[in-house]
C-alpha positions in Angstrom: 21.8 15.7 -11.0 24.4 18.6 -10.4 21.2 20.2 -8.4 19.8 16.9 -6.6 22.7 16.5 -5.0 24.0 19.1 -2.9 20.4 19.8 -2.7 20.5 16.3 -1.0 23.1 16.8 1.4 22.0 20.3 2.3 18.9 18.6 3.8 20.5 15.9 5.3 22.8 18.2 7.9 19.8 20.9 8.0 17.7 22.0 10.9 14.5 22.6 11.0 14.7 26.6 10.7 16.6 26.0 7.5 14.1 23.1 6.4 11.3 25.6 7.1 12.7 28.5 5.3 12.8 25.8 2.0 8.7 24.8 2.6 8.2 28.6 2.6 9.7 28.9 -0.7 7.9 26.2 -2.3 10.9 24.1 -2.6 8.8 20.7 -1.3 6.4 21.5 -4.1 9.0 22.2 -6.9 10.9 19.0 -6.2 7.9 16.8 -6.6 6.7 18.5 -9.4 10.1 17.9 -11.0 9.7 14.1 -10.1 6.5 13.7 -11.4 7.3 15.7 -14.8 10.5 13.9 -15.0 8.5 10.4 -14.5 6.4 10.8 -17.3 9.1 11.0 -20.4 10.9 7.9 -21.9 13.4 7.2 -19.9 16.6 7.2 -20.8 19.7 6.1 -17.7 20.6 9.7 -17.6 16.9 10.5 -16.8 16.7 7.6 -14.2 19.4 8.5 -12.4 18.2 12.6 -12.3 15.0 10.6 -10.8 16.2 8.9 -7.8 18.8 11.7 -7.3 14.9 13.7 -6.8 13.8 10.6 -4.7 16.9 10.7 -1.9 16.1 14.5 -1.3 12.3 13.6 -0.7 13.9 10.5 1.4 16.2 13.2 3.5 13.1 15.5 3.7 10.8 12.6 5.1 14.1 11.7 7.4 13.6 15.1 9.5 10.4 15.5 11.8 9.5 19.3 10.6 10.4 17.6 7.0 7.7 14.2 7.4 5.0 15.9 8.8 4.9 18.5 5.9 4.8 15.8 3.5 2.1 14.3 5.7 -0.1 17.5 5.3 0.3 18.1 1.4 -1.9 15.8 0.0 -0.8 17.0 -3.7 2.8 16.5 -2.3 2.0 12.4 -1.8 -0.4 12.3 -4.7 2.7 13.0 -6.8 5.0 10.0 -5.5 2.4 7.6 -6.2 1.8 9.1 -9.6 5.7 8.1 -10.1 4.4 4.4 -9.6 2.8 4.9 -13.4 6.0 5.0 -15.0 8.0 1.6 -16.1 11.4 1.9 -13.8 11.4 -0.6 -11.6 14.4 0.6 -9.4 12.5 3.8 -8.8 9.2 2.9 -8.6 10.6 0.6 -5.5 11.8 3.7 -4.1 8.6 5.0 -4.1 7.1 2.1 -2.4 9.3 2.5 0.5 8.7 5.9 1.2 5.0 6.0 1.1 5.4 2.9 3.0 7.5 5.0 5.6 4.3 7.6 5.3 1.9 4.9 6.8 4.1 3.7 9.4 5.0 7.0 10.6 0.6 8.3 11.2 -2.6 7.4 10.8 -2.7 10.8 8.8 0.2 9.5 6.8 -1.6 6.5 6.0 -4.7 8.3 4.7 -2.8 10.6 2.6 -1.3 7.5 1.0 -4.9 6.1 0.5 -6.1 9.2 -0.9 -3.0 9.5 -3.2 -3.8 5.5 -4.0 -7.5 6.6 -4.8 -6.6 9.7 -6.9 -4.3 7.3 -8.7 -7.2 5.1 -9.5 -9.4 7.6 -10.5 -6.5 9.3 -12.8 -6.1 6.0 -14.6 -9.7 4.3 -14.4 -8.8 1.4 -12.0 -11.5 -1.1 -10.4 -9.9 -0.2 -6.8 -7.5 1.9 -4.7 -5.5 -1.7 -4.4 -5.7 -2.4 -8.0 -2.0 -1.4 -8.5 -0.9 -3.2 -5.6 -1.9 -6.6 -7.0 -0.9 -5.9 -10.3 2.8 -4.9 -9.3 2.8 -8.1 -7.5 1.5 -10.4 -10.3 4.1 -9.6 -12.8 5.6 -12.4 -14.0 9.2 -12.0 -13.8 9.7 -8.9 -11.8 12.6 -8.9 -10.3 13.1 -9.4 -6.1 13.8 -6.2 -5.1 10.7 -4.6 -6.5 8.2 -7.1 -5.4 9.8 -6.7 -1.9 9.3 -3.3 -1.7 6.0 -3.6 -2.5 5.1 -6.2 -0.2 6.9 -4.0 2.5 4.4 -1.1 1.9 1.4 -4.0 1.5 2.7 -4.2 5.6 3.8 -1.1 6.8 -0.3 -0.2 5.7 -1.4 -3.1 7.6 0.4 -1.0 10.8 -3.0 0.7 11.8 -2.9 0.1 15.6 -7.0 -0.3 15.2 -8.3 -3.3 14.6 -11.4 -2.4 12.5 -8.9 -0.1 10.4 -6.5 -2.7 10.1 -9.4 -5.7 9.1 -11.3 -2.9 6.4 -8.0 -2.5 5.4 -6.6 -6.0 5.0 -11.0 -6.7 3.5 -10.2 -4.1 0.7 -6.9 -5.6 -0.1 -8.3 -9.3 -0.2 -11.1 -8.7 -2.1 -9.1 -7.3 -4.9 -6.7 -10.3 -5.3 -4.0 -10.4 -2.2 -4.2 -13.4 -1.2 -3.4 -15.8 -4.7 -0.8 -13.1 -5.5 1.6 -13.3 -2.5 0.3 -17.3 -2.9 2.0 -17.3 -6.0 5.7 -15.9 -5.0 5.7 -18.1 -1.8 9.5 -20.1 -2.7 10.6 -17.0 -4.6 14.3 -16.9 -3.4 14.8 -13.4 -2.6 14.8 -13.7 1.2 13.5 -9.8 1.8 10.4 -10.9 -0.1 10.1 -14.5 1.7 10.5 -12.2 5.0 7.5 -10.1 4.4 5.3 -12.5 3.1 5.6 -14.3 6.3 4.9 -11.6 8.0 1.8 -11.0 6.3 0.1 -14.1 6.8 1.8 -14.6 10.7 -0.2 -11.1 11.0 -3.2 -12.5 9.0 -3.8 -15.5 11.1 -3.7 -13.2 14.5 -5.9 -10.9 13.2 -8.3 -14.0 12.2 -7.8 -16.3 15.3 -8.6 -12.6 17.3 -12.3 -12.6 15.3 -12.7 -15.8 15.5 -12.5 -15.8 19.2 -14.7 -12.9 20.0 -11.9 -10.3 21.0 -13.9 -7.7 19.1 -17.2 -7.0 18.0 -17.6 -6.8 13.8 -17.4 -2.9 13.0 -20.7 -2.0 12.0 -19.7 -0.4 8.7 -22.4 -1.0 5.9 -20.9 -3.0 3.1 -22.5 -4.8 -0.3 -22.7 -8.2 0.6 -24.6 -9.4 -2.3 -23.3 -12.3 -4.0 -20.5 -12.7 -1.4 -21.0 -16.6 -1.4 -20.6 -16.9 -5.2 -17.7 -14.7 -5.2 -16.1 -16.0 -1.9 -17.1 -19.9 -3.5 -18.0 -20.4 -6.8 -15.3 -18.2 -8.3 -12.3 -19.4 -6.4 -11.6 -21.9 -8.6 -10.3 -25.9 -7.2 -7.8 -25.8 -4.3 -8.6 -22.4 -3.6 -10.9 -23.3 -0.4 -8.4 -22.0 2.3 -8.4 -18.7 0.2 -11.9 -18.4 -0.3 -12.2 -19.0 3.6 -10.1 -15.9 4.2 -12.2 -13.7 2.0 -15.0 -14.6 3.7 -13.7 -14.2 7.0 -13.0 -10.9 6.6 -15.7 -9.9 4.5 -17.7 -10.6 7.7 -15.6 -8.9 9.4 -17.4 -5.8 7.8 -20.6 -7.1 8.0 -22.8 -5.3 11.3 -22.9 -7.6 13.8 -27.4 -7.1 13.6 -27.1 -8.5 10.0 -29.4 -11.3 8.8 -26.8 -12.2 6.4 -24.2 -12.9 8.4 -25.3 -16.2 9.6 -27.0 -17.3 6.0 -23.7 -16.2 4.1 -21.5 -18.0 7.1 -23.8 -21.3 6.7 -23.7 -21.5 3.6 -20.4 -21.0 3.0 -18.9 -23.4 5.1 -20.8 -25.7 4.1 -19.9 -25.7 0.5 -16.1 -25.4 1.7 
């Protein structure tokens, strides 16, 4: 701690010469690998505060442009905060959240270093999917407001891709893996950050949907699996589940090319049965 913090307000009054001079030396690196390292022990309050004492120096790193767009180009630098999200401390694990959520607002390239680091992550600890740890921070039962807000915030701030076939793959991928029935679930929670965002995700949703729907934009003709899409999308959502299931579906065809047989069979069919 007696480090992190004049380390701390060193970068927060320091131009970008300065801030330069500390990338040279590694320093970026160092204080990550410290992080991470630091992460990985039992944690005692000593060792929690040491932790987000580390996270407010990568927070006044990512605060100064030279800072953010080294951040942006170390993909071993991101791959460390989201190994952080492996540990148990809630209070700075949401820390994480929000700065890799401030990484995909700030680029594209931010966002796919956050994907990659989300990928790595899966990899590292034998996941189904890059979202898997989204929707299983968010499905916690009694997880405290503040957490599940900041992870809603970075469910949005990676749902800021300006392209609409980014932002549909994207919002496919997260769906797919369980989105929807988790922030279903914490609708009426009473922290009002939380309540905010998941607003937001669904006002964003239904744009993005009515936008399809109305022939704004051609499907991206990306190949996907679609076999067994009806059971899944269906079968498996279980009763009152129907205006779920419709949203998978939705933008599971969104993914679909526009040539494919199966998009009017799967569509047909579905609807049908919902």
């Amino acid at each position: 701690l007696h480090v992190f913090l004049p380390l701390k307000a060193q970068l927060t009054v320091s131009g970008e010469e300065w801030m330069e001079g500390f990338f040279d030396a590694d320093g970026l690196h160092m204080l990550t690998n410290v992080i991470i390292e630091l992460s990985r022990l039992k944690l005692k309050m000593a060792d929690v505060v040491l932790l987000l004492g580390g996270l407010e120096c990568v927070r006044a790193i990512m605060n100064n442009h030279a800072g953010m767009g080294q951040v942006v180009r170390s993909q071993a630098i991101v791959d460390n905060l989201v190994f952080v999200l492996g540990a148990d401390q809630l209070m700075m694990k949401g820390r994480v959240w929000e700065l890799i959520a401030a990484l995909c607002a700030y680029s594209d390239d931010g966002r796919k270093a956050v994907l990659g680091a989300l990928d790595n992550f899966r990899k590292e600890k034998l996941l189904s999917s890059r979202m898997s740890l989204i929707i299983t921070e968010l499905s916690q039962e009694g997880t405290p407001g503040f957490y599940l807000a900041a992870v809603s915030t970075f469910v949005n701030a990676l749902l800021t891709a300006k392209e609409f076939s980014v932002r549909m793959a994207l919002r496919t991928e997260l769906v797919s893996t369980g989105i929807l029935p988790a922030l279903s679930s914490l609708r009426g929670h009473p922290d009002p950050n939380l309540a905010e965002n998941i607003s937001f995700f669904y006002a964003r949703l239904d744009q993005d949907t009515g936008r399809l729907l109305a022939g704004a934009v051609a499907p991206p003709a990306n190949n996907a699996n679609v076999s067994d899409v009806f059971d899944f999308l269906v079968l498996r959502s279980g009763p009152g589940a129907n205006g779920d299931a419709l949203q998978k579906l939705l933008h599971y065809l969104a993914i679909l090319p526009a040539s494919s047989r199966t998009l009017e069979r799967v569509l047909t069919s579905a609807l049908t049965a919902i």
